[in-house]
C-alpha positions in Angstrom: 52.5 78.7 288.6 49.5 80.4 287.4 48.8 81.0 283.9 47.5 84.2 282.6 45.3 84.9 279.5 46.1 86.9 276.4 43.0 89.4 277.3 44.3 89.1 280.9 48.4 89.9 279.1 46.8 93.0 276.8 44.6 94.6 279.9 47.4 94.2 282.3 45.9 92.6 284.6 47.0 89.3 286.3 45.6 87.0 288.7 47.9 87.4 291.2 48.3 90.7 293.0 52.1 91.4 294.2 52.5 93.5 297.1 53.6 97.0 297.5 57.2 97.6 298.0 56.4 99.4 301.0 53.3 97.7 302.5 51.5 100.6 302.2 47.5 100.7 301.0 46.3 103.5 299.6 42.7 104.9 300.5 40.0 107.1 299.4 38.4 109.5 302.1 35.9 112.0 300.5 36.9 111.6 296.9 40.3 111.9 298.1 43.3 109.7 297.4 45.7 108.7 299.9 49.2 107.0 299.5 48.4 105.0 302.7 46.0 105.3 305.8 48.7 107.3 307.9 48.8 109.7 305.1 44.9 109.9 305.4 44.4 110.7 308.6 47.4 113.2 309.0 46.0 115.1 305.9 42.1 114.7 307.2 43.7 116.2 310.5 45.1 118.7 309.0 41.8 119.8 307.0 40.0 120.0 310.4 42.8 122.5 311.8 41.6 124.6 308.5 38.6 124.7 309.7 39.0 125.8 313.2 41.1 128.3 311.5 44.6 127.5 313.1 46.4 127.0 309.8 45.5 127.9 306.4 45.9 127.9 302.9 46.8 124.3 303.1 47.2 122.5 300.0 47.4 119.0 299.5 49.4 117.3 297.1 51.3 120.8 296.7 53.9 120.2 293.4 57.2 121.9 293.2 59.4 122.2 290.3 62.8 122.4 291.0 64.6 124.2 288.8 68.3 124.4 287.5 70.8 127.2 287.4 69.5 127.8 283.8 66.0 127.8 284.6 65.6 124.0 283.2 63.4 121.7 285.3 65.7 119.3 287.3 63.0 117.5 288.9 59.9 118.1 290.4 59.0 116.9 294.4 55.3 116.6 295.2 54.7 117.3 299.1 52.0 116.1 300.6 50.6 119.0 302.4 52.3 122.7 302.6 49.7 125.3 304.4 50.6 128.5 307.0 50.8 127.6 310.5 49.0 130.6 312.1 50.6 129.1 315.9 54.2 129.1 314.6 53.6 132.0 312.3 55.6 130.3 309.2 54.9 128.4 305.9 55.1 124.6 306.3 55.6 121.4 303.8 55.1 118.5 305.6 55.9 115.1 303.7 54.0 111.6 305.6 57.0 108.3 305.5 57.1 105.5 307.1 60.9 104.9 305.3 62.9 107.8 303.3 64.2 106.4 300.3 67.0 108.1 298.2 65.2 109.8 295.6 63.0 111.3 298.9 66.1 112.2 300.5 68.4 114.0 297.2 64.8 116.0 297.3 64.5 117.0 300.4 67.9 118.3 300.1 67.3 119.7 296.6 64.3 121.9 298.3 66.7 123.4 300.8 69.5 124.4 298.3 66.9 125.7 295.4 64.1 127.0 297.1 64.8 127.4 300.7 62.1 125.0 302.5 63.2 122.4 304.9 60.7 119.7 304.2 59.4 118.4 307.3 59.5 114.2 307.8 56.0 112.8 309.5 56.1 109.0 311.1 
């Protein structure tokens, strides 16, 4: 068993690293942050179809708050990218997963009821 220091206990920090629930390793690309590499590169692929111009408005990271029947926040689901698809002529929330837990899956659903937008599921 290793032994960690008080400084160590008050910077929470340990020695030992435990691994990610998911086995997934986030990455940087540009200054941007990534939940995991197949994140990255669907997002980075997405930003070069921006440029050639055959989506647009794409936002990464795109927050929405979904709201109760008396306007209170229920919870909020953060996509990670929503943009126009100029080819398929409609607006588009794409969400990267390698597994759909619950809490992704009550919000996927909670996006159809409350706002209308069928969140679509990347492997």
């Amino acid at each position: 068993m290793t032994r960690m220091s008080a400084a160590e206990y008050r910077d929470g920090k340990s020695k030992i690293e435990k691994p990610r629930k998911f086995r997934n390793e986030p990455i940087v690309v540009d200054g941007r942050r990534y939940a995991s590499k197949r994140e990255a590169a669907y997002c980075e692929e997405l930003i070069q179809l921006e440029k050639a111009g055959r989506i647009g408005g794409l936002e990464l990271q795109k927050r929405f708050e979904l709201l109760g029947p008396t306007g209170e926040v229920i919870c909020v689901y953060v996509a990670d990218a929503a943009f126009w698809d100029h080819e398929r002529d409609r607006f588009r929330v794409i969400d990267v997963k390698g597994v759909e837990t619950e809490a992704f899956q009550l919000k996927r659903k909670m996006m159809r009821a409350l706002k209308g937008i069928d969140v679509e599921v990347v492997r």
